[in-house]
C-alpha positions as CSV (number, residue, x, y, z in Angstrom):
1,X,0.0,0.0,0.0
2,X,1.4,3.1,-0.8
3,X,0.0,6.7,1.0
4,X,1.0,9.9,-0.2
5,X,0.6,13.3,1.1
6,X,0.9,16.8,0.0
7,X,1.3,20.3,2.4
8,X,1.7,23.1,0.8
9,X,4.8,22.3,-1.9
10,X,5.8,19.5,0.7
11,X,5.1,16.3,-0.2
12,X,5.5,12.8,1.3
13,X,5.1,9.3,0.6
14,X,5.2,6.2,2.6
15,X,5.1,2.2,1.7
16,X,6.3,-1.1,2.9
17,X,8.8,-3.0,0.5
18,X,8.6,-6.5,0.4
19,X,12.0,-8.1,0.4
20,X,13.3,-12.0,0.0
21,X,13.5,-13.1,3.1
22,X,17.6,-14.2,2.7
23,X,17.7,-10.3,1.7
24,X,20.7,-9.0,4.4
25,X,20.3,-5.7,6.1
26,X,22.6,-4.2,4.2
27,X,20.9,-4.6,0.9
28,X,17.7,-4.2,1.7
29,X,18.9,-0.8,3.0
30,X,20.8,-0.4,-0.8
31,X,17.6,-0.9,-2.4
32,X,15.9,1.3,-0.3
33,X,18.3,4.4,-0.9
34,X,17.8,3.3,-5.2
35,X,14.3,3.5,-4.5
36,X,14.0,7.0,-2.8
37,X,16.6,8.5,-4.6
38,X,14.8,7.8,-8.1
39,X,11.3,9.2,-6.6
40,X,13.5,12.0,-5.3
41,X,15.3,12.7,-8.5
42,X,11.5,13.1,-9.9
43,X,9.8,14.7,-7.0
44,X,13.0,17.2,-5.3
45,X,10.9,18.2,-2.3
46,X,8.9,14.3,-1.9
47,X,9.9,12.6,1.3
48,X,9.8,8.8,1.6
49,X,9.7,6.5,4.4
50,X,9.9,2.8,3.5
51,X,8.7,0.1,5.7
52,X,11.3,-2.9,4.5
53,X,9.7,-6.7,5.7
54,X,10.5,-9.9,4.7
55,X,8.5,-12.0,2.2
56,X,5.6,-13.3,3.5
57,X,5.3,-11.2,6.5
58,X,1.9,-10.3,7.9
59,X,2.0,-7.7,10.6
60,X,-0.8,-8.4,13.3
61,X,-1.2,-5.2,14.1
């Protein structure tokens, strides 16, 4: 699910990203930085918050 937001000419955007579950830290946290610099390079004021969880993760809350 992705939610987006605007205020004013601030804008944000927040989603989980669903990774392999073997995925280390480390590049999960690469592909994260890919992914929010690309939306950045398009949108210069869009902030982005990514939720990373592994495969098949269901969160009860």
């Amino acid at each position: 699910m992705l939610r987006a937001r605007k205020a004013g000419s601030n804008r944000e955007a927040d989603f989980h990203l669903e990774v392999p579950g073997n995925m280390s830290v480390l590049e999960s946290h690469d592909l994260c930085d890919r992914i929010e610099h690309k939306l950045q390079s398009q949108l210069p004021k869009l902030k982005v918050t990514i939720h990373v969880e592994p495969e098949g993760y269901h969160n009860p809350n």
